[in-house]
C-alpha positions in Angstrom: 26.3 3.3 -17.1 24.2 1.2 -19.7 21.8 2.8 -22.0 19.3 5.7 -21.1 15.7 5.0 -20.0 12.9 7.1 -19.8 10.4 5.9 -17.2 7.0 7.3 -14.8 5.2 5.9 -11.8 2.0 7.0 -11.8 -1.3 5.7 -10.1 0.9 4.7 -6.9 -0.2 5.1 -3.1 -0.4 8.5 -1.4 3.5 9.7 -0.5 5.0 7.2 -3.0 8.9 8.2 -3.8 9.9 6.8 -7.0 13.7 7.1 -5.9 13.0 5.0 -2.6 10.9 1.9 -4.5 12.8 -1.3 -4.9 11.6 -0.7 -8.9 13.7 2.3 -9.4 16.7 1.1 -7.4 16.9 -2.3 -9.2 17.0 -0.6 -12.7 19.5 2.0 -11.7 21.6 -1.2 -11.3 22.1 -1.4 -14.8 20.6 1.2 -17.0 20.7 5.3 -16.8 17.2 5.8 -15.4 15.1 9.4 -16.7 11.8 10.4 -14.7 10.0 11.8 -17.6 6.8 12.9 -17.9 7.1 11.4 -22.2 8.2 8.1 -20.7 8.9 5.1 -23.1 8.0 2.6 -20.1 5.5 3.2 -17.3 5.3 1.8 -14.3 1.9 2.3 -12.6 -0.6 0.8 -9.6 -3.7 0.6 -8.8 -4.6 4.2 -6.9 -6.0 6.1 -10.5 -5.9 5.6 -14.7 -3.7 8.3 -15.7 -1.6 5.2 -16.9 -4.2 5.3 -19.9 -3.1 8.2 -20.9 0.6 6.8 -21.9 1.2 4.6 -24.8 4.5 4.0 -23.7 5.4 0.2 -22.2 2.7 -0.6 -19.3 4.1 -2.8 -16.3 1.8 -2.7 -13.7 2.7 -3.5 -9.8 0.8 -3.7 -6.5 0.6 -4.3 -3.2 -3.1 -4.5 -2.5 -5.2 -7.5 -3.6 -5.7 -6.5 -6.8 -5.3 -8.9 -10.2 -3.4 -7.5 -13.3 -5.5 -6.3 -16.3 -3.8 -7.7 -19.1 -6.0 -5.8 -21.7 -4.2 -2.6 -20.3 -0.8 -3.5 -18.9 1.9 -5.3 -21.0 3.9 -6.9 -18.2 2.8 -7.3 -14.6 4.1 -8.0 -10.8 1.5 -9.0 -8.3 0.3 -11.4 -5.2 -1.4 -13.9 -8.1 -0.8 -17.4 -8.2 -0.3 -16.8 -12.4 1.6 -18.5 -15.0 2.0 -15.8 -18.4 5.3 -16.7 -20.4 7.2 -13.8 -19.7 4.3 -11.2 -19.0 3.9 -11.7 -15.3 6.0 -12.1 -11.9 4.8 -12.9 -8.4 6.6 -11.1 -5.7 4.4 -10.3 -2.7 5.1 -7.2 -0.6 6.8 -8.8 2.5 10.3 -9.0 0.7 10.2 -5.5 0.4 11.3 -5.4 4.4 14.4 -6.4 4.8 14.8 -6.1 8.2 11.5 -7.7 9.3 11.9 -11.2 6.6 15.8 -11.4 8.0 14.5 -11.3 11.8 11.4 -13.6 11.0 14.0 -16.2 10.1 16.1 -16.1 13.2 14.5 -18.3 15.7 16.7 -20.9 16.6 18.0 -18.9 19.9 13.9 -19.2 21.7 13.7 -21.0 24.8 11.4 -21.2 27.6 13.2 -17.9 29.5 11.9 -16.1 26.3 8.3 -17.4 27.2 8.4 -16.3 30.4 9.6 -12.7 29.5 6.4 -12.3 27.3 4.4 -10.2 29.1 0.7 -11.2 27.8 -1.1 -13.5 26.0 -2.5 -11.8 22.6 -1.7 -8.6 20.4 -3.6 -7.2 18.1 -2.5 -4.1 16.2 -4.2 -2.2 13.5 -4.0 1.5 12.5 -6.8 1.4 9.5 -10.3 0.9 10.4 -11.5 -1.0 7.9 -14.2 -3.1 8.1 -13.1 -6.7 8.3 -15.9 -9.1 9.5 -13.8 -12.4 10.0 -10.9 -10.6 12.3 -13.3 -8.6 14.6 -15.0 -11.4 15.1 -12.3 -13.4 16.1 -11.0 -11.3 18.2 -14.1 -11.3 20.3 -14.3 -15.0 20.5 -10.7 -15.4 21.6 -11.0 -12.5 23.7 -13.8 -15.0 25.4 -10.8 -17.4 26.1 -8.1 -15.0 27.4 -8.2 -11.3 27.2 -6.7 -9.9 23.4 -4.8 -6.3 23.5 -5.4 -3.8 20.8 -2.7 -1.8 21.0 -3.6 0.6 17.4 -6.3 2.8 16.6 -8.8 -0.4 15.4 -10.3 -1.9 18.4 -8.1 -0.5 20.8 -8.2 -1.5 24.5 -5.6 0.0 26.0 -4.8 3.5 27.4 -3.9 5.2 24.6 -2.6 4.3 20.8 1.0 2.5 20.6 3.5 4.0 18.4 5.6 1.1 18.1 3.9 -2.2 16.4 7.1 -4.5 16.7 8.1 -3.5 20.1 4.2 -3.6 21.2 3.7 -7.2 19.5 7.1 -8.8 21.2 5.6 -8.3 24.4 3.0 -11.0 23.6 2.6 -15.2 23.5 0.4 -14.7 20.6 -0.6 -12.4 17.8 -3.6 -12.1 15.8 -2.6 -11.9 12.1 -5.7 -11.4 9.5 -5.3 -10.1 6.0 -8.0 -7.5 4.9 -9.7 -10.4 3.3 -9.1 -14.0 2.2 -7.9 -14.5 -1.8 -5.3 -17.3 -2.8 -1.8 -16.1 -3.1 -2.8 -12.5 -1.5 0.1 -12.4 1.4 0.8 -9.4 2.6 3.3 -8.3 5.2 1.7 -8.8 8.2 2.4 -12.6 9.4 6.0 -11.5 8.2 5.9 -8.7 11.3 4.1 -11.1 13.5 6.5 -13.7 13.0 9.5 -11.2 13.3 7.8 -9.7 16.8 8.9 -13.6 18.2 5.5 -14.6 18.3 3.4 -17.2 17.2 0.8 -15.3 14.6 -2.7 -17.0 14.4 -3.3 -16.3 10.7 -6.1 -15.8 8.4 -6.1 -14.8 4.9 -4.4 -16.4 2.0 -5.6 -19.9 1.7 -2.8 -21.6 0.3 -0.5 -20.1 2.6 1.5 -23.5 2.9 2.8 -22.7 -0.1 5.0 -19.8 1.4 4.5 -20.0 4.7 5.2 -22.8 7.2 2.2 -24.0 8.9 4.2 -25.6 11.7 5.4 -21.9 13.2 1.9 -20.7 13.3 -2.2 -21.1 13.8 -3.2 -21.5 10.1 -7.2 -20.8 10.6 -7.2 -22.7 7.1 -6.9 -25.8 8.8 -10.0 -25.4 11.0 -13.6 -25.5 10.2 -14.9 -23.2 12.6 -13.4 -20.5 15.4 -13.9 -22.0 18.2 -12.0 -25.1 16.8 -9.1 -22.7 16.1 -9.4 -21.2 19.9 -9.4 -24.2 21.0 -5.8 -25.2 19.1 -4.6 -21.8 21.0 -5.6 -22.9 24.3 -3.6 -26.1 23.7 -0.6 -24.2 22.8 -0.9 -22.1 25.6 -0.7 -24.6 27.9 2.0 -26.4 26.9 5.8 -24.8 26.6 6.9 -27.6 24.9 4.6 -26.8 21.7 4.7 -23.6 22.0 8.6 -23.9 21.8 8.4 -26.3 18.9 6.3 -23.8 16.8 8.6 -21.0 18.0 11.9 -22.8 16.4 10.1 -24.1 13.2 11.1 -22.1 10.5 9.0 -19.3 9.0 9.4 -20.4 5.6 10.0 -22.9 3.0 11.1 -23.2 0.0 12.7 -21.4 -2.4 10.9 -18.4 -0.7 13.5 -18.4 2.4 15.9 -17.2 0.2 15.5 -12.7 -0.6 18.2 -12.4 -2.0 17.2 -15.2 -4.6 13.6 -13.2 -5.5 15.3 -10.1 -5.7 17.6 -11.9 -8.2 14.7 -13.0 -10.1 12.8 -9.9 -10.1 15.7 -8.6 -11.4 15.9 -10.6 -14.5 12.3 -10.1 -15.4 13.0 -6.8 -15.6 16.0 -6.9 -17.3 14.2 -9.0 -19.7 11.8 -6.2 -20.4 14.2 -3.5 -20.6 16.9 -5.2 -22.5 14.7 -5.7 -25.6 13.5 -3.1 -28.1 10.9 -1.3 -27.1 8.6 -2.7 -30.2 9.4 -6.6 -29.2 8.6 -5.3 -25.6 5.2 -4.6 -26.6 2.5 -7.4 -25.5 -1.4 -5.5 -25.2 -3.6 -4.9 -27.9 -3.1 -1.4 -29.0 -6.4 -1.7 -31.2 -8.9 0.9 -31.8 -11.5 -0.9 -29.9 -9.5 -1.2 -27.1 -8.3 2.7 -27.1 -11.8 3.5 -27.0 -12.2 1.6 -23.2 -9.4 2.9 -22.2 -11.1 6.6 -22.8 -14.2 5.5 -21.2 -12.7 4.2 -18.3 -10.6 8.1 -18.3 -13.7 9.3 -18.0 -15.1 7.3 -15.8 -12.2 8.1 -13.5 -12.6 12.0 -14.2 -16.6 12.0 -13.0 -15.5 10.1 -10.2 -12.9 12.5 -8.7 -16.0 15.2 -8.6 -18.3 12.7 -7.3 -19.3 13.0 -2.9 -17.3 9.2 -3.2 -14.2 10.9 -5.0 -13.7 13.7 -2.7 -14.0 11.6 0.2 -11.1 9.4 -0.9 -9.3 12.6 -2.2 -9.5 13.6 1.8 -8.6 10.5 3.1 -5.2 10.7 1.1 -4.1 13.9 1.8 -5.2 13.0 5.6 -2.4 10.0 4.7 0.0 12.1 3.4 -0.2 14.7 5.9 0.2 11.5 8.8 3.5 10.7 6.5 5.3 13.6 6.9 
């Protein structure tokens, strides 16, 4: 085994297993890897600030759309469309499903028996109900068109909430794929599941999504001023097999970004590259006496706010999430 590490994950999502994150499993690749609560490097998120209280290494990661703090983290892995020398790595969360990116990709097989077997027109499937202006609104106006199924908790329409989001979506023409909100490079995984359900996802989101993503296997609402121009593309694709089929065999991706095994080669040497060095050269944020006294005001800050009506609220909500996990 190579040489002993001594790492935390703190501030992560409700029911986060250190053992089971990509993180953990790529550094057990090559060094002897210590869970320690007097860590030397720290791995952390955006769900709390007890990373403040290490002085250890600070590499922050996330899956929300969130930015990196470089005053408070040394190195960085995010959704960010960033260029920092060595300090920061873009790897949005849909690589972190195998399964799903791997059947996204195989679409050459599609023909029009497949269109036939689809059984409806539009899915829709969300669990959280979160307010999202731009996709309930959408889904009213297409819903004008053709009737849209909502087969989770979030505008559901059926008899009953599906278990199965995969299995649910497959059954459908088209799916309706928004992100929580629009920010460029913020891609999360869910035109990856569309795309894997053998649909064609009518996306909204990430505005640059061309730069991952290819625009010919899906409805980029990008490309369209208003929603009734982008119903109107659906219509047109409805009523045609032949484009319907030609989006359906385009590939998902492009790029460099077709290629996980590739990222997860890269991810791996920025890590490495942090890891293999002393932990003094390692070091990149200001550990100045200015900047420990934010760090203790935003501690504080974070301590009121647990024992505020807002803090116990989200304290509920995530054991409500942990208690759904299990």
């Amino acid at each position: 085994m190579g040489k002993l590490i001594k790492v935390a994950f703190v501030d992560f999502e409700p029911g986060f297993v250190p053992e089971k994150s990509l993180l953990y499993r790529t550094l057990l690749q090559r060094y002897s890897v210590e869970l320690s609560k007097e860590p030397d490097y720290v791995f952390y998120s955006n769900y709390g600030e007890r990373h403040l209280k290490h002085n250890g290494i600070r590499i922050f990661y996330t899956r929300e759309n969130i930015a990196p703090d470089f005053n408070d983290c040394d190195y960085a892995i995010g959704f960010d469309y960033l260029t920092l020398g060595d300090r920061y790595f873009r790897f949005p969360a849909y690589y972190l499903d195998r399964e799903a990116f791997e059947l996204m990709n195989d679409k050459t097989y599609f023909t029009s028996d497949n269109i036939r077997s689809k059984g409806g027109f539009c899915g829709f499937y969300y669990d959280l109900d979160e307010e999202t202006p731009e996709r309930d609104l959408f889904f009213r106006r297409l819903s004008d068109y053709r009737p849209v199924e909502s087969g989770g908790h979030l505008l559901n329409n059926l008899e009953g909430v599906v278990t199965e989001q995969h299995q649910f979506l497959s059954n459908y023409k088209f799916s309706i794929a928004f992100e929580e909100c629009s920010h460029p490079g913020y891609t999360s995984g869910i035109l990856m599941k569309a795309l894997a359900a053998q649909t064609i996802p009518i996306y909204w989101g990430n505005p640059f999504i061309g730069r991952e993503f290819n625009t010919q296997a899906f409805v980029n609402c990008h490309d369209f001023r208003t929603w009734d121009e982008v119903v109107e593309a659906v219509r047109r694709i409805d009523s045609s097999d032949e484009l319907y089929l030609k989006m359906m065999r385009a590939s998902a991706l492009s790029g460099p970004e077709r290629d996980i095994d590739r990222m997860e080669e890269n991810l791996q040497a920025f890590l490495y590259g942090i890891f293999d060095r002393p932990i003094e050269s390692a070091r990149r944020t200001n550990r100045s006496q200015a900047r420990a006294t934010c760090q203790k005001r935003a501690l504080l800050k974070e301590k009121l706010y647990q024992f505020s009506p807002w803090g116990i609220i989200a304290s509920l909500k995530r054991y409500i999430q942990i208690r759904k996990m299990k």
